[in-house]
DOKE-589495 format. One record per residue (C-alpha): residue number from 1; residue in one letter; x, y, z. Coordinates in steps of 0.1 Angstrom, whole numbers, plus 5000, padded with zeros to 4 digits. Layout:
// residues N
resi NUM, resn A, east X, north Y, up Z
...
This chain:
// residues 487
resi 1, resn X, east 5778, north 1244, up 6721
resi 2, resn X, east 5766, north 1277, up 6706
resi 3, resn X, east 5778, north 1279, up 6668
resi 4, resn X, east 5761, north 1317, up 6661
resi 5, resn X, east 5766, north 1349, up 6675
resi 6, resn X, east 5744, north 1363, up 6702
resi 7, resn X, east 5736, north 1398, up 6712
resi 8, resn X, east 5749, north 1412, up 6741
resi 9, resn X, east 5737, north 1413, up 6778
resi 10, resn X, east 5704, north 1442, up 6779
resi 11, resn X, east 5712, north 1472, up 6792
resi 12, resn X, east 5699, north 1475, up 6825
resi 13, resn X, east 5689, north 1503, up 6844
resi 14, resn X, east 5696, north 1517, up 6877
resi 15, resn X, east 5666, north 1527, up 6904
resi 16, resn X, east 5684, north 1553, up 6926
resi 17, resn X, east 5680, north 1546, up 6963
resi 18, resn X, east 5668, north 1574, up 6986
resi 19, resn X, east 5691, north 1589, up 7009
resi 20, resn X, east 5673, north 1585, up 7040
resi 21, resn X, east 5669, north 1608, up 7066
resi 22, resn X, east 5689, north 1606, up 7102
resi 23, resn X, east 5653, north 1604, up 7118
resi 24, resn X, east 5644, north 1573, up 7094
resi 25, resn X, east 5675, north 1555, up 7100
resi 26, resn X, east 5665, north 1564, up 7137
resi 27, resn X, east 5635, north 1549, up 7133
resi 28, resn X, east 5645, north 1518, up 7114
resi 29, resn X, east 5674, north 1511, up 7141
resi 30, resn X, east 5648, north 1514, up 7170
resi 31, resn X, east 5624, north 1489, up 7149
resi 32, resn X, east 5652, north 1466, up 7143
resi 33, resn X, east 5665, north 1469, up 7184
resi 34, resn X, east 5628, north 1461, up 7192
resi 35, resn X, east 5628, north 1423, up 7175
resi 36, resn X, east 5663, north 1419, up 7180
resi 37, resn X, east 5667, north 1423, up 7218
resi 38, resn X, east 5639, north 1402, up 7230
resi 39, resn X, east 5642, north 1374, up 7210
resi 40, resn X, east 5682, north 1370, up 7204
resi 41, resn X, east 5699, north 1388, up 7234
resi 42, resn X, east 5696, north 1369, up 7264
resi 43, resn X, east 5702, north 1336, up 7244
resi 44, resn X, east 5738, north 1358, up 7225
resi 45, resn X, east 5747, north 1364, up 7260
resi 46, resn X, east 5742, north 1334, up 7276
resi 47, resn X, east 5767, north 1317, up 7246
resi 48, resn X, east 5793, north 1345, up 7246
resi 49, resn X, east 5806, north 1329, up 7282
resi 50, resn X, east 5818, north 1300, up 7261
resi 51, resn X, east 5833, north 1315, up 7237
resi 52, resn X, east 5871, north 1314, up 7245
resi 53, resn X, east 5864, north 1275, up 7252
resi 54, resn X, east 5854, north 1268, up 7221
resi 55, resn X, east 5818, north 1257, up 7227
resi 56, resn X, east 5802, north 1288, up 7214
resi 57, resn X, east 5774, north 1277, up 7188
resi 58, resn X, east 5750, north 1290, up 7172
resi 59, resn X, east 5723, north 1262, up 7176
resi 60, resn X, east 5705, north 1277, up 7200
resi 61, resn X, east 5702, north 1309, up 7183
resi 62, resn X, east 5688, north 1299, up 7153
resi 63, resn X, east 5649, north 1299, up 7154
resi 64, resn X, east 5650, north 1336, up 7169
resi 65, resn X, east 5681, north 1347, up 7149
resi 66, resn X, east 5656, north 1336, up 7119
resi 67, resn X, east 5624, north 1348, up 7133
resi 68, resn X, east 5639, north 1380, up 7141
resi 69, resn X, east 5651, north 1382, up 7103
resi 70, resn X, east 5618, north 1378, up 7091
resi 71, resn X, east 5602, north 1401, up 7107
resi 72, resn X, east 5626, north 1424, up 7101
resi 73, resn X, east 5625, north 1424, up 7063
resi 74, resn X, east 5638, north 1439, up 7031
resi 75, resn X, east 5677, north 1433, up 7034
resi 76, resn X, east 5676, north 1407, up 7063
resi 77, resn X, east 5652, north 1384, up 7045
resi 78, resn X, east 5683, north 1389, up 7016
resi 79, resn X, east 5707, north 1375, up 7041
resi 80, resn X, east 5687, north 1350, up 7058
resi 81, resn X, east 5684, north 1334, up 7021
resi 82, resn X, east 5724, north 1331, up 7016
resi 83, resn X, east 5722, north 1316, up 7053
resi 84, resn X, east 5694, north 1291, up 7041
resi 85, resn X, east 5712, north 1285, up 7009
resi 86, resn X, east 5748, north 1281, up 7025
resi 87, resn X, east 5752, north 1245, up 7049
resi 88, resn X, east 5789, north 1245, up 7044
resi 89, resn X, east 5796, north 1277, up 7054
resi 90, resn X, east 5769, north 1285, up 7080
resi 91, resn X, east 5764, north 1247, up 7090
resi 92, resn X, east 5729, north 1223, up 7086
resi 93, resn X, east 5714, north 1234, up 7119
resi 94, resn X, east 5714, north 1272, up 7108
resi 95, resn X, east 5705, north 1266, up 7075
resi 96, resn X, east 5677, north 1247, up 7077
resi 97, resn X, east 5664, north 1269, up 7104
resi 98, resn X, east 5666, north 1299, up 7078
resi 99, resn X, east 5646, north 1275, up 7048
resi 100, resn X, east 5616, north 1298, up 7055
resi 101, resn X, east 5636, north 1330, up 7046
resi 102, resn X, east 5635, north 1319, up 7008
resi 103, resn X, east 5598, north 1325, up 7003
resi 104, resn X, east 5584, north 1339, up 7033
resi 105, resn X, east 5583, north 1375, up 7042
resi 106, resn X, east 5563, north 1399, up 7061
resi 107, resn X, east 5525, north 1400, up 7044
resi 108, resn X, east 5515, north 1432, up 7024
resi 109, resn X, east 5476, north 1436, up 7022
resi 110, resn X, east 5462, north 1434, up 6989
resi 111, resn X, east 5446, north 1465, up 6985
resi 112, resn X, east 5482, north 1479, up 6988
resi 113, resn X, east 5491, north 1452, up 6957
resi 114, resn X, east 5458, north 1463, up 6938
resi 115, resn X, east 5466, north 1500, up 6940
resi 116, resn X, east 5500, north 1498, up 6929
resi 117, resn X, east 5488, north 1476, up 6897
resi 118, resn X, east 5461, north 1496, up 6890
resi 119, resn X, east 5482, north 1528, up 6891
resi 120, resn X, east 5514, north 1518, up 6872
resi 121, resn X, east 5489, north 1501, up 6843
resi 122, resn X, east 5465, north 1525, up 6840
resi 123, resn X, east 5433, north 1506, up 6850
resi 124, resn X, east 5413, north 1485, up 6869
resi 125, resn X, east 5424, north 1449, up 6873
resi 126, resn X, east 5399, north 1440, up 6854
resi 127, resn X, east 5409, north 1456, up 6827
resi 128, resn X, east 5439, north 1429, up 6822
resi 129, resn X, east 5436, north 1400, up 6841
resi 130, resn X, east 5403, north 1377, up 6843
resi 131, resn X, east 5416, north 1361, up 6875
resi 132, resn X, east 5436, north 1373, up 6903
resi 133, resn X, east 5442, north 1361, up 6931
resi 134, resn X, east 5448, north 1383, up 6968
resi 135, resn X, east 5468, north 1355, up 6982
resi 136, resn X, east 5506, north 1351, up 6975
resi 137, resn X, east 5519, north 1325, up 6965
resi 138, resn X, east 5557, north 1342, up 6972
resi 139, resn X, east 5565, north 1364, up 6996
resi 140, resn X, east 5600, north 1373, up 6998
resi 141, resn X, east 5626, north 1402, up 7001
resi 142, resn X, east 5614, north 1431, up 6979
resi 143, resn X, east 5583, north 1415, up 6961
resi 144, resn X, east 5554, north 1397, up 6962
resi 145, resn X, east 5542, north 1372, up 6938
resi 146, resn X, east 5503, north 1363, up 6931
resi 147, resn X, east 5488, north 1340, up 6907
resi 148, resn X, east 5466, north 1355, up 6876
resi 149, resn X, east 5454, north 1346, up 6849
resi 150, resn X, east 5452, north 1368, up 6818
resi 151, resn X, east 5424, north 1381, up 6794
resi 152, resn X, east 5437, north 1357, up 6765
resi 153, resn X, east 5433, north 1328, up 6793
resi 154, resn X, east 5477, north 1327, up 6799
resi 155, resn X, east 5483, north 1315, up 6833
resi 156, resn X, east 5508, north 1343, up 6846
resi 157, resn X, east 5522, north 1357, up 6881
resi 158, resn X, east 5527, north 1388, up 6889
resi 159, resn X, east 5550, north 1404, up 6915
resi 160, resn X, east 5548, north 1433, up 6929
resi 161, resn X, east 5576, north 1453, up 6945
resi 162, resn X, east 5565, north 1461, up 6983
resi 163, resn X, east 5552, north 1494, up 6984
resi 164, resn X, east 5586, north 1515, up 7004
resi 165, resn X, east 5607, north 1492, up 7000
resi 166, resn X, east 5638, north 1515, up 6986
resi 167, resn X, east 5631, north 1532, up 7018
resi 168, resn X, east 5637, north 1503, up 7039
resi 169, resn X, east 5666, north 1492, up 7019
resi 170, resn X, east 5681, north 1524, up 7019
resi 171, resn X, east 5680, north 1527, up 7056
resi 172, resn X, east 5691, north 1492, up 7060
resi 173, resn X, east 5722, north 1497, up 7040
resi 174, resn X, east 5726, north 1532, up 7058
resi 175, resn X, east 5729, north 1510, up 7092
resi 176, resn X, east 5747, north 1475, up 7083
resi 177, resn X, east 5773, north 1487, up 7054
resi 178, resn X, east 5794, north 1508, up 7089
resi 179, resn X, east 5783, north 1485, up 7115
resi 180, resn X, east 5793, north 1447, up 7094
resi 181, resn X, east 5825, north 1472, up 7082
resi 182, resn X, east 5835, north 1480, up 7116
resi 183, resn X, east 5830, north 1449, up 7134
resi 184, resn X, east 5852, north 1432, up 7100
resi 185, resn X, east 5880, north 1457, up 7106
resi 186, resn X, east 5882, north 1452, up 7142
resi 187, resn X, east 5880, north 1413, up 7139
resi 188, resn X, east 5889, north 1406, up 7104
resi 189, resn X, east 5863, north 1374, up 7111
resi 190, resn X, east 5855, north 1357, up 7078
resi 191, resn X, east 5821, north 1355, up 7080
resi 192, resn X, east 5814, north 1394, up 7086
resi 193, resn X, east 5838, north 1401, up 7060
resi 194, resn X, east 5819, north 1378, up 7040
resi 195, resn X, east 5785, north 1399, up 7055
resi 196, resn X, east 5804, north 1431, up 7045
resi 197, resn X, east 5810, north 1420, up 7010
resi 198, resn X, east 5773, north 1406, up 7006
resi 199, resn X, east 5759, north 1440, up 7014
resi 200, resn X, east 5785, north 1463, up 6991
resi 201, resn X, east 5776, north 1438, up 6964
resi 202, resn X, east 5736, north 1449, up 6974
resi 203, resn X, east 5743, north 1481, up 6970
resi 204, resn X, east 5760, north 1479, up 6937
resi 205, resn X, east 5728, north 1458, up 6924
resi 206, resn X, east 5698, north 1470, up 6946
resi 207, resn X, east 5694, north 1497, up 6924
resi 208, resn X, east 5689, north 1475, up 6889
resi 209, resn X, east 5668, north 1450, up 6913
resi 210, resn X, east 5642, north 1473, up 6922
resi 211, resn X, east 5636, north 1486, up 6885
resi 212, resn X, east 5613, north 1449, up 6875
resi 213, resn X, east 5615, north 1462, up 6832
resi 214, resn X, east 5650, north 1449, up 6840
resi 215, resn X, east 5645, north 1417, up 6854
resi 216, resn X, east 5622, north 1415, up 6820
resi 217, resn X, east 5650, north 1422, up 6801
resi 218, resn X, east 5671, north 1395, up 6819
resi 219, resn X, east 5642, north 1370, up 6812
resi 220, resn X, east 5639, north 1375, up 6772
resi 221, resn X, east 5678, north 1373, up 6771
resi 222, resn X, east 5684, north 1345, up 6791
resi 223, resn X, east 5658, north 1320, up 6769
resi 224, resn X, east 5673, north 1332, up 6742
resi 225, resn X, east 5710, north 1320, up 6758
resi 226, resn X, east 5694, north 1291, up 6773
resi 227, resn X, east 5679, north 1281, up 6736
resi 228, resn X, east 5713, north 1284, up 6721
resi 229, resn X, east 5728, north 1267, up 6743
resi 230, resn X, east 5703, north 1234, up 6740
resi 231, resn X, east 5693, north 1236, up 6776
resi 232, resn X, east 5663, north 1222, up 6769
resi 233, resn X, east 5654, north 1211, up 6805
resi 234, resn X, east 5657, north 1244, up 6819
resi 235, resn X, east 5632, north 1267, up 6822
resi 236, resn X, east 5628, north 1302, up 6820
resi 237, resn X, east 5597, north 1320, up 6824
resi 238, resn X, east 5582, north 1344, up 6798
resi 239, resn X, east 5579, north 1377, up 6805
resi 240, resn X, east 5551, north 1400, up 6791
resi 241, resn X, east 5564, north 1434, up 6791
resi 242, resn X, east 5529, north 1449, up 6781
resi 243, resn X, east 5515, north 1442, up 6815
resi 244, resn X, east 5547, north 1453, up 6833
resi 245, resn X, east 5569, north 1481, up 6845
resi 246, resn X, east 5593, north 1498, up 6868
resi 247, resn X, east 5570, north 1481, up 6898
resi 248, resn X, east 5555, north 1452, up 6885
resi 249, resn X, east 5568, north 1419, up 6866
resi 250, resn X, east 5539, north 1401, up 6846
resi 251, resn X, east 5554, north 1369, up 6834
resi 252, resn X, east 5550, north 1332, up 6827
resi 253, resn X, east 5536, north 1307, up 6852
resi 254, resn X, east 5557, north 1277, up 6863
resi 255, resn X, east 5537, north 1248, up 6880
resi 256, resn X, east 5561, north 1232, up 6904
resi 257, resn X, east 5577, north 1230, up 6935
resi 258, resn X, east 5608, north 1241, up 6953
resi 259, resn X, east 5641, north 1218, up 6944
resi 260, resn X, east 5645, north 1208, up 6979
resi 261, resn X, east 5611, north 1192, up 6984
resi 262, resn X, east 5628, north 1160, up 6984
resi 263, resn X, east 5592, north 1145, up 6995
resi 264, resn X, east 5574, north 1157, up 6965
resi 265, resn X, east 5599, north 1143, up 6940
resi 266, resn X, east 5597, north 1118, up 6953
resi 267, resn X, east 5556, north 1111, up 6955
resi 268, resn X, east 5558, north 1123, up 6913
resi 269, resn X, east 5586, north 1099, up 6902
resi 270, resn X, east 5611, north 1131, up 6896
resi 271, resn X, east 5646, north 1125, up 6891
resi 272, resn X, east 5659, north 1158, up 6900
resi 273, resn X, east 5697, north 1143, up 6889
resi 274, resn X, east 5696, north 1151, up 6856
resi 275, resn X, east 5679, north 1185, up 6861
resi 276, resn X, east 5706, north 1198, up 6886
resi 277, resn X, east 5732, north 1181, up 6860
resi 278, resn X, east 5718, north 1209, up 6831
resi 279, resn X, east 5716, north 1238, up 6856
resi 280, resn X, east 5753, north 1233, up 6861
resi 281, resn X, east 5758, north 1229, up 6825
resi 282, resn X, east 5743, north 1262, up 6820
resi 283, resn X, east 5759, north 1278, up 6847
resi 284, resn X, east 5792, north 1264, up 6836
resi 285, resn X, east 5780, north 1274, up 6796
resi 286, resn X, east 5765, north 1311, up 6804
resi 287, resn X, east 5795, north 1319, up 6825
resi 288, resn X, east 5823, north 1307, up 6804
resi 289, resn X, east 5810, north 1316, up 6772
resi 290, resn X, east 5792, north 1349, up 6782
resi 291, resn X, east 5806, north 1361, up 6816
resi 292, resn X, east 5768, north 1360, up 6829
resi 293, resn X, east 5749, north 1340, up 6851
resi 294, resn X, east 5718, north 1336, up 6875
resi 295, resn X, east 5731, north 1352, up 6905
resi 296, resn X, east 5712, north 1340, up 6933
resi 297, resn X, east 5701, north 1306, up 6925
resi 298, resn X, east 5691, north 1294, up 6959
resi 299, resn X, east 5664, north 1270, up 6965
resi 300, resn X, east 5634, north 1297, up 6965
resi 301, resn X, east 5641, north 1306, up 6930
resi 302, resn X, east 5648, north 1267, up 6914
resi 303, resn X, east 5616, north 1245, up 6909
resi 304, resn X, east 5610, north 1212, up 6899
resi 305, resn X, east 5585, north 1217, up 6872
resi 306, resn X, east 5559, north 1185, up 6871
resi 307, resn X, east 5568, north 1187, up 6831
resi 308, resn X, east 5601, north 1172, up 6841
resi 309, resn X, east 5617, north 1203, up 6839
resi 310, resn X, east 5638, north 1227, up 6864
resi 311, resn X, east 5626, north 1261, up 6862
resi 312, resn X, east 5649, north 1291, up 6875
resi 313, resn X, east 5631, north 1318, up 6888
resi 314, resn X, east 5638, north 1358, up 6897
resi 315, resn X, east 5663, north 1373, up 6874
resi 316, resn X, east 5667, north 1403, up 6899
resi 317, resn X, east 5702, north 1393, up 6906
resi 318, resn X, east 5726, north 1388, up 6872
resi 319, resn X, east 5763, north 1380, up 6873
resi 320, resn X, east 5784, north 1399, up 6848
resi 321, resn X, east 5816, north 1393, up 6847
resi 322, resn X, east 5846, north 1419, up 6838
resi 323, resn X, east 5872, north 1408, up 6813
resi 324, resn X, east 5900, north 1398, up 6838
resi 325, resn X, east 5872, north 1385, up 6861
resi 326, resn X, east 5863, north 1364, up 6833
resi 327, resn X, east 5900, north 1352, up 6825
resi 328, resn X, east 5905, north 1347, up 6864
resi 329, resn X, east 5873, north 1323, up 6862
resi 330, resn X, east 5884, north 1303, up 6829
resi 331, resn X, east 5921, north 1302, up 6839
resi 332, resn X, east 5908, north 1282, up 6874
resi 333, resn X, east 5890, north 1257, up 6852
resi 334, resn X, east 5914, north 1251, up 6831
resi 335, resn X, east 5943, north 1249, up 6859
resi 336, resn X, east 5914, north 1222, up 6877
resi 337, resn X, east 5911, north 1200, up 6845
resi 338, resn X, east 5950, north 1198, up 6840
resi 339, resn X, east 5970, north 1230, up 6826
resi 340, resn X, east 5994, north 1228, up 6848
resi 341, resn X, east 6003, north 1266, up 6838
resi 342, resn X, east 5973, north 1279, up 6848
resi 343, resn X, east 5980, north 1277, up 6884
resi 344, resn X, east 6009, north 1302, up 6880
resi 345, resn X, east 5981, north 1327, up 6861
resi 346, resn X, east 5957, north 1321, up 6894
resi 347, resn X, east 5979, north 1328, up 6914
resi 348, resn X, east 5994, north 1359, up 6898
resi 349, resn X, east 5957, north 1373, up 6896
resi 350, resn X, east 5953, north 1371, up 6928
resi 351, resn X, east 5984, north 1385, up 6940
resi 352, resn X, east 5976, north 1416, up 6915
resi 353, resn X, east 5946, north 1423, up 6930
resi 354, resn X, east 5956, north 1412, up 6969
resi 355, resn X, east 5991, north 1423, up 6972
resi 356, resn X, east 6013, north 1424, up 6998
resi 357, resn X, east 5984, north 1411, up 7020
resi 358, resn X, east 5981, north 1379, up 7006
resi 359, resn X, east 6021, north 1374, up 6999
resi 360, resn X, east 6026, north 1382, up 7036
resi 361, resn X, east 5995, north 1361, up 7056
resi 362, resn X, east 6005, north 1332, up 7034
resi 363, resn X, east 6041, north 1333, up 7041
resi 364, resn X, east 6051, north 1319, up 7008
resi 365, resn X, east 6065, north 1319, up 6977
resi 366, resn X, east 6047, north 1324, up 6946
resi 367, resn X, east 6052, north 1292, up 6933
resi 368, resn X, east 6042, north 1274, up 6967
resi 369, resn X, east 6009, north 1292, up 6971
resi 370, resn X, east 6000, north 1279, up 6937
resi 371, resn X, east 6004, north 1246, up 6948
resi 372, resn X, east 5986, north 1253, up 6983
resi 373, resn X, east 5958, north 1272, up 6960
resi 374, resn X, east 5952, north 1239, up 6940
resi 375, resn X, east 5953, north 1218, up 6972
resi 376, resn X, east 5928, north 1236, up 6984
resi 377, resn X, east 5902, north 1245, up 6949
resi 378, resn X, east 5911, north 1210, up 6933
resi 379, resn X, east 5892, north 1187, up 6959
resi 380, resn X, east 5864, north 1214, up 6961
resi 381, resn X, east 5856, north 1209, up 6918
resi 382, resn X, east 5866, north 1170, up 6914
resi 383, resn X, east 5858, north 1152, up 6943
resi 384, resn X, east 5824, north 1138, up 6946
resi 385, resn X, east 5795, north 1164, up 6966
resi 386, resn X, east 5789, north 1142, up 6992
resi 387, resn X, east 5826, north 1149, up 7001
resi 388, resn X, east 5831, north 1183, up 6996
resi 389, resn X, east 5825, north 1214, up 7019
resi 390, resn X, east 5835, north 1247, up 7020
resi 391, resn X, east 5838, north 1254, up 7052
resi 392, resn X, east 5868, north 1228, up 7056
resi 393, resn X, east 5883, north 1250, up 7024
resi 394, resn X, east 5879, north 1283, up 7047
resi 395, resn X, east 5893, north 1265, up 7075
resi 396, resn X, east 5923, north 1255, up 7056
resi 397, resn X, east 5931, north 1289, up 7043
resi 398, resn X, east 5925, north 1300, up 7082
resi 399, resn X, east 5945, north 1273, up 7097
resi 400, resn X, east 5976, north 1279, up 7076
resi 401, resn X, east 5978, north 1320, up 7075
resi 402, resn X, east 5979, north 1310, up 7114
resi 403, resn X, east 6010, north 1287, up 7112
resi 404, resn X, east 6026, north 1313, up 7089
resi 405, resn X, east 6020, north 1340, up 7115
resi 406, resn X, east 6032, north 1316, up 7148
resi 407, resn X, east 5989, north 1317, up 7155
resi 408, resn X, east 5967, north 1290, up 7162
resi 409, resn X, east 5933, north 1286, up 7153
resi 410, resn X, east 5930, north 1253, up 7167
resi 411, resn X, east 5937, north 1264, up 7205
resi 412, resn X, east 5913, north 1276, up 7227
resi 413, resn X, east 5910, north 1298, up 7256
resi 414, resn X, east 5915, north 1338, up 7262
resi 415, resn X, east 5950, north 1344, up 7249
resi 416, resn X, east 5950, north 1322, up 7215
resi 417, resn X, east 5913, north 1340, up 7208
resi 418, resn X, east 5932, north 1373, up 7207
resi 419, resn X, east 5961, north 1362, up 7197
resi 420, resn X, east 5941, north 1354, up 7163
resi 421, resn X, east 5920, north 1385, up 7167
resi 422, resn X, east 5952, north 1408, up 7163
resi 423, resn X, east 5962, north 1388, up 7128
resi 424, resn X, east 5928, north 1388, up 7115
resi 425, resn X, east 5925, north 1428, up 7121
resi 426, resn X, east 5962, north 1428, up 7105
resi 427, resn X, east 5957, north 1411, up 7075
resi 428, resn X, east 5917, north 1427, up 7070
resi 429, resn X, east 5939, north 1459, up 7072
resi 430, resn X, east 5964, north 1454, up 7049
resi 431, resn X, east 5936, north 1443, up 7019
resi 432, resn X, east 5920, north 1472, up 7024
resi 433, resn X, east 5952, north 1490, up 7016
resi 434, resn X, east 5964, north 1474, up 6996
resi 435, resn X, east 5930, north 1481, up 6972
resi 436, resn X, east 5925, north 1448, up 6966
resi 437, resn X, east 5888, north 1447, up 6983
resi 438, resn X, east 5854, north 1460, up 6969
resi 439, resn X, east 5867, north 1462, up 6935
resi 440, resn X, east 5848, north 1448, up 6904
resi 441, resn X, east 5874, north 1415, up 6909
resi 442, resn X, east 5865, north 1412, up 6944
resi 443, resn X, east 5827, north 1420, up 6939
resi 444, resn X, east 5826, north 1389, up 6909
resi 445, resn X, east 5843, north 1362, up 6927
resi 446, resn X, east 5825, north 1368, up 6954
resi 447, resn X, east 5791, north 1363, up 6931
resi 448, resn X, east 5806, north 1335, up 6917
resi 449, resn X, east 5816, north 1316, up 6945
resi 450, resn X, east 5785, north 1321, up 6964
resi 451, resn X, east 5766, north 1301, up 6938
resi 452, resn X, east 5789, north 1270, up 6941
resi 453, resn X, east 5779, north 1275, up 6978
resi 454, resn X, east 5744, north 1274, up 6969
resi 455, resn X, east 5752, north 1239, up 6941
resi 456, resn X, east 5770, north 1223, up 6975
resi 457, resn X, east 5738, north 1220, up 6988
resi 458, resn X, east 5718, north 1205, up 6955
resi 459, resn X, east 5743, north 1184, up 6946
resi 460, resn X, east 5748, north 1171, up 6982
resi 461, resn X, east 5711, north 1159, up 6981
resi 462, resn X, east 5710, north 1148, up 6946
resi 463, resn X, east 5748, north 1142, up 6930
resi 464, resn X, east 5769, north 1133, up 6962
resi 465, resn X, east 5786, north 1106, up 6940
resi 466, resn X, east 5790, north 1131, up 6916
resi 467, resn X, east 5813, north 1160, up 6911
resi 468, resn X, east 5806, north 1201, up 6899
resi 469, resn X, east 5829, north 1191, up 6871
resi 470, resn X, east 5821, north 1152, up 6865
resi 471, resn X, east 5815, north 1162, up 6827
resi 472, resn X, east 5851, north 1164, up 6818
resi 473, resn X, east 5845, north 1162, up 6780
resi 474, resn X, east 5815, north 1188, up 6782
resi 475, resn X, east 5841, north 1214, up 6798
resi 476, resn X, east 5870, north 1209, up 6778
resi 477, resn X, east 5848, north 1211, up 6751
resi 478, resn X, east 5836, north 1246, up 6760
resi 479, resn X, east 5868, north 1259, up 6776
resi 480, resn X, east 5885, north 1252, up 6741
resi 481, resn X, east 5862, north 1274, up 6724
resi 482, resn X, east 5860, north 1300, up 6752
resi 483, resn X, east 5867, north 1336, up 6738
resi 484, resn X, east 5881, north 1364, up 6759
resi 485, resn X, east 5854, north 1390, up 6770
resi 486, resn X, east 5862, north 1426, up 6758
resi 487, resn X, east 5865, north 1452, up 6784
């Protein structure tokens, strides 16, 4: 446990977006209808028939779904790395399809990465690295990554934001934020109110993502938490702010390999148990004790370091918590590990923030929705990974607003499909005005629950006898000590 005080988070800045033009977002939308249409329209089309029977799946749109994200880019490779990073929610099939997405992206030529060092440093490469080398070694998103080697003979990498990337982003946003909004209003479908919220969480955070000297910033304060905190087999890499700036991200290199390469774990003699064991730990640690955390820990940014250590990778994305956020988060441990009280302060949060909505697609009392709340978050923290999914937890949630509302979402055929269309648009309506979507609440739960999403998937490989909070004495431990956040 920490036992001295710690500075607060860095201040970060924002990178304004550009507002793009109606012609570029013209342009962009007849880019994106030009990899789109060809590779996943006649195969949509031929599914949507079966739809109202049930046997719609998206198997068979998979490898163009993910091909057409990649070549797309910017914001889709974004998504196609939750996808890849998600098997409970999106299912094995898709996500293993979408593995690719969380180091792959469209090449950028080098002399486009060598102008945009040489300009933002002030000199030829030369100048500051003895080595460098044109090919990537990472090539997601927004940046590139290369391996270098300094003038003092420190092995570094160095990424790169793609040159016009804001402007793709921008546009992107500019064309999904209405469209995933729309189609969520009209369906009120889960998982493109899920999209919906992914992308208003992009647009609060693109901006501090695209500025690198704040991803430097994360770095330096994150070893220092991870330090005080005894994490000692994690990993985070050094930044070296005198060869960086707004554009570039000189830093540390990691030799190692990505977390799911069960293969090469396995040909080294790596136990990845223990590692995945501390990255929880720290997650569990940073977040309770500091109401900050690694928010996007998917497989492309966790290695398995051959020193036997787990190093976590692009700081871009950082969690931070509000206050009641934070209290929210703490209380739902605690209520998990056996204060019975807490449920009661769960479930009032949520019914301050939700309102009416939640009170009336429920159908319940207060006190019975925090016993269906723990029926349905207690299995998800305790029971062992290989046992655990969240899909089944949406589909619970789903399957019971329908019995509250006469609706099943068990039933096929024509009539039950919009039968359950017309309660999803109801209750999607009612959050919305009710206020209790998009706020700062909304925005960090979401954060926070996509990275338990993301530890389903380690843990299922590596701790399915184990669960996210086996280490009962550990947590206690730091949830005694846990001090409220200040506003």
């Amino acid at each position: 446990m920490p036992d001295s005080p710690v500075a607060g988070p860095p201040v970060y800045n924002s990178r304004e977006l550009p507002v793009p033009s109606r012609r570029a977002v013209a342009r962009r939308c007849a880019r994106l209808a030009l990899i789109f249409a060809p590779r996943v329209g006649p195969r949509a089309l031929s599914q949507l028939r079966h739809l109202h029977s049930g046997k719609f799946t998206t198997t068979t749109l998979a490898h163009p779904l993910r091909v057409a994200f990649e070549r797309s880019g910017g914001t889709f490779v974004k998504f196609g790395q939750i996808i890849a990073s998600s098997p409970g929610l999106f299912g094995d099939a898709l996500a293993d399809e979408f593995r690719s997405c969380l180091d792959t992206g469209p090449t950028v030529p080098f002399d486009e990465i060598r102008a945009v060092i040489e300009r933002d440093l002030g000199g030829p490469l030369s100048d500051f690295f003895v080595d460098f080398s044109p090919t990537p070694i990472g090539q997601a998103s927004i940046a590139v990554v290369h391996r270098a080697r300094l003038l003092n003979g420190r092995d570094v990498v160095v990424k790169v934001l793609r040159p016009g990337i804001e402007q793709m982003v921008a546009a992107d946003l500019d064309i999904m934020e209405p469209m995933m909004g729309f189609v969520t209003r009209q369906t009120g479908a889960q998982l493109a109110a899920a999209a919906w919220q992914q992308i208003d969480g992009l647009r609060q955070q693109i901006g501090e993502e695209l500025d690198l000297r704040n991803e430097a910033r994360a770095l330096d304060h994150f070893r220092d938490l991870t330090a005080r905190s005894s994490l000692n087999l994690i990993a985070v890499p050094e930044p070296f702010p005198e060869f960086s700036s707004q554009n570039i991200l000189t830093m540390e290199f990691l030799d190692g390999f990505a977390i799911d390469d069960f293969s090469q774990a396995q040909g080294l003699g790596i136990d990845p148990a223990p590692l995945i064991d501390q990255l929880i730990r720290g997650f569990f640690t940073m977040t309770v004790q500091w109401g900050t955390f690694h928010g996007d820990a998917h497989a492309g940014n966790l290695m398995l370091l051959r020193d036997g250590r787990i190093g976590v990778i692009d700081w871009g994305i950082v969690g931070r918590l509000d206050a009641a956020t934070h209290r929210f988060f703490v209380r739902m441990l605690q209520a998990v590990l056996g204060e019975e009280a807490a449920w009661m302060d769960v479930t009032q949060h949520l019914l301050d923030n939700y309102g009416p909505a939640l009170r009336e697609a429920m159908g319940m009392t207060d006190e019975q929705m925090a016993q269906f709340l723990r029926a349905m978050i207690e299995p998800i923290l305790l029971r062992p990974f290989g046992e655990i999914s969240f899909a089944d937890m949406m589909t619970m949630t789903q399957v019971h607003v329908g019995e509250a509302n006469g609706v099943s979402f068990q039933q096929r055929g024509w009539r039950a499909m919009f039968q359950r269309l017309r309660l999803q648009r109801k209750i999607q309506r009612m959050a919305e005005d009710g206020g209790g979507l998009m706020n700062s609440f909304d925005r960090g739960n979401f954060l926070l629950g996509k990275q338990l999403m993301y530890f389903e998937r380690y843990g299922r490989m590596y701790l399915s006898d184990r669960s996210i909070l086996a280490d009962r004495p550990f947590l206690e431990s730091l949830l005694r000590d846990a001090e409220p956040l200040t506003a």
